[in-house]
C-alpha positions, 0 to 999 in steps of 0.5 A, a space after each residue: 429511460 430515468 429507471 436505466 440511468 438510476 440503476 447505471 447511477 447506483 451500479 457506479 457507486 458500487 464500483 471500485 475507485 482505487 485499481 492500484 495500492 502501495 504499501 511502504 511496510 517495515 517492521 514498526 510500522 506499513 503506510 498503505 496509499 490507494 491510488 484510484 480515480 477519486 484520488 488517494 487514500 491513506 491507511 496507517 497499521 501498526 503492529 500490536 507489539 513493537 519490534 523488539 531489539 534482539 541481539 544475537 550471543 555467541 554459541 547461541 541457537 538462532 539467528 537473532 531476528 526476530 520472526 516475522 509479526 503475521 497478524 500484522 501482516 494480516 491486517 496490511 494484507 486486510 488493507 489492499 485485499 481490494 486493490 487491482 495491482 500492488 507495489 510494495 516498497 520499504 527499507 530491510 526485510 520487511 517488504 520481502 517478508 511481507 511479498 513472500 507472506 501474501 505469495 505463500 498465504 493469500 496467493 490470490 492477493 500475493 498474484 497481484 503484486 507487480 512489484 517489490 522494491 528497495 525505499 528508505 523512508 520517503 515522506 507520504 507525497 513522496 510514497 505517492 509520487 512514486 506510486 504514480 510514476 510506477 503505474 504510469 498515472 497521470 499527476 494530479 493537476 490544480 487550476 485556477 478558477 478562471 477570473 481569479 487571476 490578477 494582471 
């Protein structure tokens, strides 16, 4: 019976904690917040090169945007390639670049995405909150110890 319960102990750790993922991406840069039974973790990529400004001149070939970073969508792709459902959101192209890069490359991953959708830029705790209320997970509830409290 303790053998059973060390190999039950053992598997659960090799279990994944974080089901869900969310990734705030625009071209300078992709929060990613994995959202789980164990709480949140943060991952912050950057791109290698920063976006440069380009500047679109008349009777010119070319849109003026610049093409999207693919090995830095590789390494935000390489940061939710475990998570169970993905939300992406972000300001601009980006987050569309981004779904679209998964969908046509990773089809695998870009199945999971649940949704794709329009954000400013919102702090960290508003990222998460988001994700929450998205995925209908309950919010993180703190209580006092009991006795703390003073009359």
């Amino acid at each position: 019976m303790r053998e059973a319960l060390l190999i039950a102990v053992q598997e659960d750790k090799n279990m994944p904690t974080h089901f869900h993922a969310i990734v705030w991406i625009d071209h300078s840069q992709a929060k990613v917040f994995h959202i789980g039974l164990s709480g949140e973790d943060e991952v912050v990529v950057h791109p290698h090169m920063p976006t440069k400004h380009l500047h679109h001149k008349a009777n010119t070939i070319g849109s003026g945007h610049a093409a999207p970073d693919k090995e830095f969508m590789t390494q935000v792709m390489n940061a939710i390639s475990d998570a169970g459902e993905i939300l992406i959101i972000g300001p601009a192209s980006a987050k569309t670049e981004f779904a679209k890069y998964l969908r046509e490359q990773h089809p695998k991953i870009g199945d999971r995405i649940v949704a794709v959708e329009a954000a400013d830029h919102p702090s960290d705790g508003e990222i998460v909150a988001y994700a929450k209320r998205h995925f209908e997970l309950e919010p993180t509830r703190v209580t006092a110890p009991s006795g703390s409290a003073k009359s």
